[in-house]
N, C-alpha and C positions, 0 to 999 in steps of 0.2 A: 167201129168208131163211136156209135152212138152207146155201145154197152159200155165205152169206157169213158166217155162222158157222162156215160149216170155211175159208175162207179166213183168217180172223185167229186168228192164235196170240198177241197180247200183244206183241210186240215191236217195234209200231211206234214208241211214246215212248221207245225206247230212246238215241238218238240226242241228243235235248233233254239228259237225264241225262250223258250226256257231256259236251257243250257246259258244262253247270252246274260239272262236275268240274273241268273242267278251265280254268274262270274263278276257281275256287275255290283250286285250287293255285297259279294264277301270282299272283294274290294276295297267295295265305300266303308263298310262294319272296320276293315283290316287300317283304314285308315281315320276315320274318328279316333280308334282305339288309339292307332301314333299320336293323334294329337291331345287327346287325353294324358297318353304318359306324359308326352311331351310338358303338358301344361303343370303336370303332377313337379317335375321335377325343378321345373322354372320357379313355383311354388315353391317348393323347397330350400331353392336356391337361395330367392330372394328375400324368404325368411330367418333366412342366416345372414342375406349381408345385412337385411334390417339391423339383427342382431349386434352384429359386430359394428353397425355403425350406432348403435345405441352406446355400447360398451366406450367406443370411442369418444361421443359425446359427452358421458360421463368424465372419461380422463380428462376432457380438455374441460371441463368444470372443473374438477379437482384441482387441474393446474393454475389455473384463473383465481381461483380461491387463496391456493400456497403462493403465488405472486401478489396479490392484492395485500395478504398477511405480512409478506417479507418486503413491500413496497412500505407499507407503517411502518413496520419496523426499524425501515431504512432510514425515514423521515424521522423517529427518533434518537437512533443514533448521531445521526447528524447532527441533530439538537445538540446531542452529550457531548460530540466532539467539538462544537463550537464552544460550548461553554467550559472544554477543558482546556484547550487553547486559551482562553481567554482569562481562565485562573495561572494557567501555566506562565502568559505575557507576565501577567501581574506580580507574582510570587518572584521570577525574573529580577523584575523592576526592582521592586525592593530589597533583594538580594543584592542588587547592584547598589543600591542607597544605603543597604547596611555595609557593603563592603569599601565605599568611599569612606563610610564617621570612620570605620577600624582603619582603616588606615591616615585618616587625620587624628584623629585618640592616639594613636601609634607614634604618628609626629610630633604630637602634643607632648606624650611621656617622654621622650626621646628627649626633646629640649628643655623640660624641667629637669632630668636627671644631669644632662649636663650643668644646669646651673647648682644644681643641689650640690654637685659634684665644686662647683668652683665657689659655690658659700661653706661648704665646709675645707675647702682650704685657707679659705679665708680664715675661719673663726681657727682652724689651726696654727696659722700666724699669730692671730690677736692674743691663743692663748699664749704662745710662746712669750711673745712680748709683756705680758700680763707676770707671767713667771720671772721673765728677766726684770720687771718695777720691782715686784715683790722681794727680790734677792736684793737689789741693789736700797730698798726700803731696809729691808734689814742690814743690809752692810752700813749706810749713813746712821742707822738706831744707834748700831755699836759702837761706832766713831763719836756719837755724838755722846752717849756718854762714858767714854772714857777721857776723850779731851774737856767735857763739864769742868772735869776737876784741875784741869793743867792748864785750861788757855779760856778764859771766859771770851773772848773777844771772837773766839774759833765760833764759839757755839751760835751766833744770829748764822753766822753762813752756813754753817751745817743744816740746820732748822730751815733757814731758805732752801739750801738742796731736797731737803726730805719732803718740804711742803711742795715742793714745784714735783717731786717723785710720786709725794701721793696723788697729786692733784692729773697727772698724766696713769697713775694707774687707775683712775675713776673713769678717765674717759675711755680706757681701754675696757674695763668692765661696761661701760655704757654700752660699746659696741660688741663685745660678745655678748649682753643680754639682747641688744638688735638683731645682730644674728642669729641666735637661738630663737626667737621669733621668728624672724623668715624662715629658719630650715620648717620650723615647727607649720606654720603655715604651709609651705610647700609639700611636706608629708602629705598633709590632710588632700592641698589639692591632689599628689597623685593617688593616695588610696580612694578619692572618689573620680577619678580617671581609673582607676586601676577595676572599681564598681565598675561603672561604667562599660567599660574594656569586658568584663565577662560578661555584661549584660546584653551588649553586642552580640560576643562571639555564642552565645546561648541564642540569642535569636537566628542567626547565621546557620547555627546547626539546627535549629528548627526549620528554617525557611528550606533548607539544603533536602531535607526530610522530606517536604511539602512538594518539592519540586521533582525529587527520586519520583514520590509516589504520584505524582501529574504525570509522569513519564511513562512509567507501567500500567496507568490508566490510558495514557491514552496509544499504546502499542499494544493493548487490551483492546482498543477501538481498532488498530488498525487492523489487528487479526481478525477482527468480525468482519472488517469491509471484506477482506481477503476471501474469507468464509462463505462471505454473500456474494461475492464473485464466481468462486467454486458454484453456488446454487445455481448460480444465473448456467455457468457452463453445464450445467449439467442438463439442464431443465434445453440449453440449445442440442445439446448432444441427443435429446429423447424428440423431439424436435424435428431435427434434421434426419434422425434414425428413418423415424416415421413416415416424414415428405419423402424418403427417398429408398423405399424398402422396396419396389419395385423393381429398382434397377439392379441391376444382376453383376455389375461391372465397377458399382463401388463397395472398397473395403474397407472395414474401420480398424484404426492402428490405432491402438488408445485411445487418443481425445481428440484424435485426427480421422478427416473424412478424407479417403485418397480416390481419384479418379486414374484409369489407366487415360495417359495422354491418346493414345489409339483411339480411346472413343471417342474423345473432344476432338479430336485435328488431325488430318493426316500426316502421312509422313514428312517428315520434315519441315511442316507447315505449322505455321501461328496462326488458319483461318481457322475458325470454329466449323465442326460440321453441323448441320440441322437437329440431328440429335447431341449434340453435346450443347447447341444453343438450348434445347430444349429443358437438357439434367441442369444446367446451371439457372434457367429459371425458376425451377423446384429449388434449387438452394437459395435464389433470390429471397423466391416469398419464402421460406420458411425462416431466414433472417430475418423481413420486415417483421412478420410476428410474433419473433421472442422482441424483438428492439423493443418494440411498442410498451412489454413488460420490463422493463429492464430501467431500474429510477436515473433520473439523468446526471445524478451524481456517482455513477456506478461506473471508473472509466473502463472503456473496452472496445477491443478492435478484433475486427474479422481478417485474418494471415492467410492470405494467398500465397502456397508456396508453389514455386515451378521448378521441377525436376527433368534432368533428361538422363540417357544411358551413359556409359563409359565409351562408347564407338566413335569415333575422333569423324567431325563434320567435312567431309569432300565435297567442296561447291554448294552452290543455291547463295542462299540470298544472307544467310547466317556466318558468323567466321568462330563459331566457338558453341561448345554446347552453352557453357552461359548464355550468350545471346539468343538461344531460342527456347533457352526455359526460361528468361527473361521476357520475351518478348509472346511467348503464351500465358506467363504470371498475367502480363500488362493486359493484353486480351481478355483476358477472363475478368479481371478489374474492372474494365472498362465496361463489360456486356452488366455486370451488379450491378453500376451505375445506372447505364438506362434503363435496368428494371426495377427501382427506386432504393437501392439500398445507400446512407448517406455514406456521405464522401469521407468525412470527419470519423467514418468507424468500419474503415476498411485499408488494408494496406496488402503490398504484393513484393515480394523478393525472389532474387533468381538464386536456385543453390544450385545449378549446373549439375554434374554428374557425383556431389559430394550425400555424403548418408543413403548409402543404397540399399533398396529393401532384399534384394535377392543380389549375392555374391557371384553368383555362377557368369557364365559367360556367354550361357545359350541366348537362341532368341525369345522363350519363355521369360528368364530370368530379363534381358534387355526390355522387354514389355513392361514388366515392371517397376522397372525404374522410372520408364518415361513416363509420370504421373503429375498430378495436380492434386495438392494438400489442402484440406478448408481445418482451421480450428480457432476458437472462440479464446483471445487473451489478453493482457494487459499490455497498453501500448510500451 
């Protein structure tokens, strides 16, 4: 007992203690290292969304920029188009005042021709009459001297008849030199009515001219507004892309953003679910933020369309698929509202089970249909 009390000194479990340590360190080593990669790639990560959020801050400058430019711009069209209007009223107007003289000058000719008309029947008479003094002047000449020589006594009455014949063919010549003056007269006034009359219908066809090319100018203007509506939808379509590139569950059909109804509301329901309150918040704000760019004489409205399948409604609370792609239009309308999109540039329509995107009759294809339509257009 006592030889095996002086043979141990304690250090035999020295050994175990080692082993322990040294499971202990490659461990701790095994796990630094995890958090070093760890950190390594977190780094890396989040130097790429830096990245891409730099890239993206850029775009929304850019954009900011191209709305600020096409907001001027807007502001002077405007301008152009008030002041074409404006020329357009005017050239109007007077077109209208040149067309009232042409048709008074028109009236004017009109009733001188008549009278011209009834002065030269006149002086047609007078000449007749004139013609007949003149024969019967000559027929008492010849009488007068052939009885000279037969009947003195004839001759005072003859000479009475002749002088009472000339003295009425004087006044007949008096009055077709009177008339010959007034026709003469009346010529002149209509050849300066007849001026006149071209000088009109010369201005008329100018004005007429003026007023074509106010017309093409300013359907020249409306094509820009058009133009710059296009920009605004396009600028919301990149926009709403972007707010909403996340979600896995909407499609874009042209210039339309479709939502499958499944994700907004259940079956056969108009309540929103949590996440379709959630996706149409995303469309809220990315509305508020183009509006904000969008000049306020730029008209335009956001078209909530509600869609359901072909499958004919059995009970609930609906009597028609209209009624509940109506009544999910109205719901989604309503949730825009109270997340501040204005009232005045929003509208919602039910198209029931009409324009279906998928033909088939599965329930893939019925998925489909029952969607909700967002697109940027004129009311």
């Amino acid at each position: 007992m006592s030889k095996k009390r002086g043979g141990s000194n304690g250090l035999d479990a020295w050994p175990g203690y080692v082993d322990a340590l040294s499971t202990l360190l490659m461990v701790t080593i095994f796990v630094l290292l995890v958090f070093v990669l760890a950190e390594a790639f977190l780094s890396s990560a989040l130097s790429g969304s830096n990245n891409t959020i730099d890239i993206l801050r850029n775009q929304i400058a850019q954009l900011t920029e191209s709305l600020s430019m096409e907001t001027a711009k807007d502001t002077t069209l405007a301008q152009e188009l008030a002041a074409l209007n404006s020329q357009l009223a005017s050239a109007q107007s007077a077109n209208a005042g040149l067309t009232q003289q042409l048709a008074s000058a028109n009236g004017t000719i009109t009733s001188l021709q008549s009278q011209g008309t009834a002065l030269q029947s006149q002086l047609s008479d007078a000449q007749a009459q004139a013609a007949s003094a003149t024969g019967r002047i000559a027929a008492l000449q010849a009488q007068m001297d052939v009885q000279a020589q037969q009947d003195a006594d004839a001759g005072p009455g003859l000479r009475d008849q002749l002088t009472s014949a000339q003295k009425l063919t004087q006044q007949q010549q008096d009055q077709i030199t009177l008339l010959n003056q007034q026709i003469a007269a009346m010529r002149l006034q209509l050849a300066t009515l007849a001026q006149a009359l071209d000088a009109a219908k010369a201005a008329d066809a100018k004005d007429n001219v003026q007023i074509v090319d106010l017309g093409k100018q300013l359907n020249e203007a409306l094509a820009r507004k058009v133009e710059e509506l296009q920009q605004y939808q396009s600028a919301f379509f990149h926009a709403m892309r972007d707010a909403l590139a996340n979600e896995p569950n909407i499609k874009i059909v042209g210039d339309r953003f479709v939502f499958e109804s499944d994700v907004l509301f259940p079956v056969d329901s108009a309540t929103l679910t949590p996440a379709g309150q959630a996706a149409i918040a995303e469309v809220a704000n990315a509305v508020k933020e183009i509006s904000k760019k969008i000049p306020p004489n730029v008209n335009w409205i956001l078209s909530v369309d509600g869609y359901a399948d072909a499958q004919p409604i059995t009970g609930g609370p609906f009597h028609s698929n209209f009624d509940l792609s109506a009544a999910r239009a109205l719901t989604v309308l309503d949730l825009l509202i109270q997340d501040g999109v204005p009232e005045n540039r929003i509208g919602a329509s039910d198209m029931g089970a009409n324009n279906p995107l998928a033909n088939g009759n599965t329930a893939a294809d019925y998925a489909q249909n029952r969607r909700i339509e967002f697109r940027l257009t004129t009311p």
